[in-house]
ZARO-899469 format. One record per residue: residue number from 1; x, y, z of N, C-alpha, C in turn. Coordinates in nm, 3 decimals. Example, Ala and Ser with C-alpha at 12.3 -4.5 7.8 and 13.67 -1.06 7.14 Angstrom:
BEGIN
> 1, 1.319, -0.569, 0.780, 1.230, -0.450, 0.780, 1.320, -0.330, 0.780 $
> 2, 1.285, -0.225, 0.708, 1.367, -0.106, 0.714, 1.290, 0.003, 0.787 $
***
This chain:
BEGIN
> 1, 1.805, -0.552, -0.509, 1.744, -0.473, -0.613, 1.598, -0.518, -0.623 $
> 2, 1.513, -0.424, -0.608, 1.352, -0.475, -0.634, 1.316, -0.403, -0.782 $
> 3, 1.239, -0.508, -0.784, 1.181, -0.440, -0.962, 1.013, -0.452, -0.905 $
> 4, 1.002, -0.307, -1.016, 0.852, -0.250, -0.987, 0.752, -0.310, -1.027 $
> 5, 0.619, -0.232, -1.040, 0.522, -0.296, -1.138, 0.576, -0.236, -1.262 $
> 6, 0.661, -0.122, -1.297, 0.713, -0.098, -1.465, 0.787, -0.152, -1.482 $
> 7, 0.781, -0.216, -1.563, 0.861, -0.353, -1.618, 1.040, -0.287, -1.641 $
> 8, 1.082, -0.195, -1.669, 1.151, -0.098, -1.720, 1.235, 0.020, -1.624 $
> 9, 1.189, -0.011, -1.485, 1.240, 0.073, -1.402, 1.245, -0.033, -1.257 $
> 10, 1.343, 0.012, -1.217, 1.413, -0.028, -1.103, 1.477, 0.050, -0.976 $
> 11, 1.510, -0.006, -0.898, 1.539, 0.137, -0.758, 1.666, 0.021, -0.662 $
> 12, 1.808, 0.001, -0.675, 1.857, -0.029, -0.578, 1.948, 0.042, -0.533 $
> 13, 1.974, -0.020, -0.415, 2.042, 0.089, -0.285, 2.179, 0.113, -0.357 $
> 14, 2.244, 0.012, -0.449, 2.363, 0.079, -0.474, 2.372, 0.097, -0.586 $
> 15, 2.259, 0.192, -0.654, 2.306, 0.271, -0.799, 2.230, 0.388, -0.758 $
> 16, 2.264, 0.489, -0.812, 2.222, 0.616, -0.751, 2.108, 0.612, -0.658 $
> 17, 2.195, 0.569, -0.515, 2.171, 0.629, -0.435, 1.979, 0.537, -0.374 $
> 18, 1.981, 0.483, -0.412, 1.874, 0.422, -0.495, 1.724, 0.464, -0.512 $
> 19, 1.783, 0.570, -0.575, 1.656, 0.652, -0.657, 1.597, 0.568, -0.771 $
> 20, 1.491, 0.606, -0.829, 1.414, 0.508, -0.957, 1.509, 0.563, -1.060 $
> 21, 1.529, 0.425, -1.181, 1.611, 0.436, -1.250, 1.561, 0.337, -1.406 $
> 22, 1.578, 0.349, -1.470, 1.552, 0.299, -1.618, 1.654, 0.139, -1.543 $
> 23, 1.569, 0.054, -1.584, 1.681, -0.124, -1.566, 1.794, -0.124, -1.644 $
> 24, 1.859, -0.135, -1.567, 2.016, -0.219, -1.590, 2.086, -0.058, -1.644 $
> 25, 2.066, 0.087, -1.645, 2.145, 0.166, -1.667, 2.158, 0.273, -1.547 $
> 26, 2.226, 0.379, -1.568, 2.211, 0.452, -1.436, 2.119, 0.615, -1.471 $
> 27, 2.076, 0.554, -1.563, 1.960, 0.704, -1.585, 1.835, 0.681, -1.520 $
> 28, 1.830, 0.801, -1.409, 1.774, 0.812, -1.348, 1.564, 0.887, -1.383 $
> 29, 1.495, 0.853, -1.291, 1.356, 0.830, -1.343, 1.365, 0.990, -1.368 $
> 30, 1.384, 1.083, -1.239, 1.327, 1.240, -1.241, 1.456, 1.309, -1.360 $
> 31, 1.587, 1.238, -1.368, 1.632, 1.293, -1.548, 1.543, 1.297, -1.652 $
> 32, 1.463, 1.162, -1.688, 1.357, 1.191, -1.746, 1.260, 1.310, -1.731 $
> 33, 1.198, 1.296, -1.669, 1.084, 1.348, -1.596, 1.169, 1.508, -1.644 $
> 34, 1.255, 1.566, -1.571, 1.300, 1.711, -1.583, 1.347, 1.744, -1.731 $
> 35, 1.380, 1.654, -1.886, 1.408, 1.662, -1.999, 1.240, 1.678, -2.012 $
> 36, 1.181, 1.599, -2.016, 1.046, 1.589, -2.036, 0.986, 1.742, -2.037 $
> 37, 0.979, 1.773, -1.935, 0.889, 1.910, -1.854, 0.988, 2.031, -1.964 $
> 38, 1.111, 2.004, -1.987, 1.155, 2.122, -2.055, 1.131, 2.149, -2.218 $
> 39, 1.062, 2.019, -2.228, 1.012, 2.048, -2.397, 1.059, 1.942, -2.496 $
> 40, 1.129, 1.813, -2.420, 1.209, 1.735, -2.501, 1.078, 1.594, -2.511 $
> 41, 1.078, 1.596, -2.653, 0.985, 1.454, -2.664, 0.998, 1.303, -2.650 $
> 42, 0.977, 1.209, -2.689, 1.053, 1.061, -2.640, 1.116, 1.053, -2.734 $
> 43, 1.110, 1.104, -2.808, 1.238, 1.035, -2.973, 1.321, 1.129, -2.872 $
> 44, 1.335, 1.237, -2.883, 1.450, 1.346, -2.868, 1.504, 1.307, -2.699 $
> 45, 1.451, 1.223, -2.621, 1.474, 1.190, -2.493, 1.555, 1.070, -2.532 $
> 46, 1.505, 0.957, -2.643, 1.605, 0.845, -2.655, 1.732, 0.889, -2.699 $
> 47, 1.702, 1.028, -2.806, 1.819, 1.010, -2.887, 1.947, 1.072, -2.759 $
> 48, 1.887, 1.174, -2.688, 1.981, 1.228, -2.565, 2.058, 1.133, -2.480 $
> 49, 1.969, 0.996, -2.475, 2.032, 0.893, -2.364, 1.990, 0.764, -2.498 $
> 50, 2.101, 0.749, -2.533, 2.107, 0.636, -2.623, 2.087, 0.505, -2.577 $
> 51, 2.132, 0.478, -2.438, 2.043, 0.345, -2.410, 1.919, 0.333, -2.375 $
> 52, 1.858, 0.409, -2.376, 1.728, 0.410, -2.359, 1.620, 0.414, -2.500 $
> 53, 1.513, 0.300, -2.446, 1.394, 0.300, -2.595, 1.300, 0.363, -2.574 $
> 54, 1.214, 0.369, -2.641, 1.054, 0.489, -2.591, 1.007, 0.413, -2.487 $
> 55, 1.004, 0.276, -2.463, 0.929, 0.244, -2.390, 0.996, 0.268, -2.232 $
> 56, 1.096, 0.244, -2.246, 1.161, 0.279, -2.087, 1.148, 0.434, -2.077 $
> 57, 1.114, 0.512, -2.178, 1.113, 0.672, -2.138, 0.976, 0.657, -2.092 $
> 58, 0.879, 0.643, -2.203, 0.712, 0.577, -2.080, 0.712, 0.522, -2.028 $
> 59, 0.740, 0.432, -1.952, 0.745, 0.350, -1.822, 0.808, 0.478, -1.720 $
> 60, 0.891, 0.558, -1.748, 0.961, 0.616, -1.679, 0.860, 0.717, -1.638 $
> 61, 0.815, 0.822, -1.732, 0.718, 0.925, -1.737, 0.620, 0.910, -1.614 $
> 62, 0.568, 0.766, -1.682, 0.426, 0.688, -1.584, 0.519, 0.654, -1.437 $
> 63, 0.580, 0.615, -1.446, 0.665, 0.602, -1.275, 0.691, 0.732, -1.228 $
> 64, 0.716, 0.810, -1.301, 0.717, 1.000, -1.241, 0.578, 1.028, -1.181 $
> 65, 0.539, 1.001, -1.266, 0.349, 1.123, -1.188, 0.288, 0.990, -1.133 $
> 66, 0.320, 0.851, -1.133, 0.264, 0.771, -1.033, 0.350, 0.791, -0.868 $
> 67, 0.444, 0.844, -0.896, 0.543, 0.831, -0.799, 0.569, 0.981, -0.781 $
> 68, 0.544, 1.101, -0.808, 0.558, 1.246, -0.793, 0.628, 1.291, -0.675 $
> 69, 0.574, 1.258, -0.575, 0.620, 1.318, -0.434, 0.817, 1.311, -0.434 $
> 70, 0.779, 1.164, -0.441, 0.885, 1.101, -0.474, 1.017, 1.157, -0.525 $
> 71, 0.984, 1.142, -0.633, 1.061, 1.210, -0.775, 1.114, 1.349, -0.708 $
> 72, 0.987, 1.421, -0.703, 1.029, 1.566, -0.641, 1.145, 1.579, -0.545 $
> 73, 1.061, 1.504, -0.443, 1.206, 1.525, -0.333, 1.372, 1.505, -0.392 $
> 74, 1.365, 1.362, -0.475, 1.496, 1.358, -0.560, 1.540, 1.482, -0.619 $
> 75, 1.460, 1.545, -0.701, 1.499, 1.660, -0.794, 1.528, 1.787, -0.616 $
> 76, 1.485, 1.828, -0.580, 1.515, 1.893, -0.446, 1.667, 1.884, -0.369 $
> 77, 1.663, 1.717, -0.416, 1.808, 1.673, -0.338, 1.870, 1.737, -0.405 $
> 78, 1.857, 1.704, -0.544, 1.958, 1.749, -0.623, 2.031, 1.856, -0.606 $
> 79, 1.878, 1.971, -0.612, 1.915, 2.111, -0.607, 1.971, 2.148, -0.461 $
> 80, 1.997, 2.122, -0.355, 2.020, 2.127, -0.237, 2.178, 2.075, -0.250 $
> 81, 2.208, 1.963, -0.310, 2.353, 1.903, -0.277, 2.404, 2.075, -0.392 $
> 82, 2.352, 2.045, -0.462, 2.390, 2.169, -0.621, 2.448, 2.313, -0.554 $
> 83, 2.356, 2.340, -0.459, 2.353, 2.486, -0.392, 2.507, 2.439, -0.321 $
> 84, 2.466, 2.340, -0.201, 2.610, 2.279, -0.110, 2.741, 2.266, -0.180 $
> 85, 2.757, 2.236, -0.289, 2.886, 2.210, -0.363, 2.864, 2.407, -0.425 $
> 86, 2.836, 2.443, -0.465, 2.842, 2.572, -0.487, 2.897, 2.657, -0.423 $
> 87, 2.830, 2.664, -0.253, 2.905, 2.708, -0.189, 3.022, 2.659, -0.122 $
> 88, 3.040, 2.522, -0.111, 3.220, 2.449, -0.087, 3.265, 2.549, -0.164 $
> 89, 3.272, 2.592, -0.261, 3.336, 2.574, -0.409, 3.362, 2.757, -0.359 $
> 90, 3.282, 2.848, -0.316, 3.295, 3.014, -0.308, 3.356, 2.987, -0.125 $
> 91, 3.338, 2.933, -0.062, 3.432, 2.897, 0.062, 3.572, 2.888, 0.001 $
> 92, 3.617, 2.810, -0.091, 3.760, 2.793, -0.079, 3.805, 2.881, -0.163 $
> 93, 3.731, 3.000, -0.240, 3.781, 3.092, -0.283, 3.911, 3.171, -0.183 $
> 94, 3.988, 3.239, -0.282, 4.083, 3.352, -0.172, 3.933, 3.465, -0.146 $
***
């Protein structure tokens, strides 16, 4: 497990996948980042993920747009595995 320059975020190979992640939980940096962009503020981001404090939601934010490319591709994966299980899912239809 390596820890960053944000005191508050972390990335190892065996917690998701090891995408950036808030320390010691499994909420992930671009979860933030995508609550964020939809209109949700840091109170309303802690209160959504209760282990989390404002400051790990800013540390997080600032690890998003320091780290963008990044992040993106994660959120991409996402949507890519999302589409893949979608269609498993209309494949095993009758």
């Amino acid at each position: 497990m390596s820890k960053l320059d944000y005191r508050n975020i972390e990335k190892d190979s065996a917690r998701c996948g090891g995408q950036a992640v808030v320390a010691k939980t499994r909420i992930r940096v671009a979860t933030i980042l995508v609550a964020y962009r939809q209109g949700m503020g840091v109170e309303e981001i802690v209160q959504q993920y209760p282990p989390l404090s404002p400051a790990d939601v800013h540390d997080s934010l600032a690890y998003a747009y320091d780290h963008i490319d990044e992040i993106e591709s994660d959120l991409a994966n996402d949507d890519e595995a999302a589409v893949k299980a979608r269609h498993a899912g209309d494949a095993s239809a009758p």
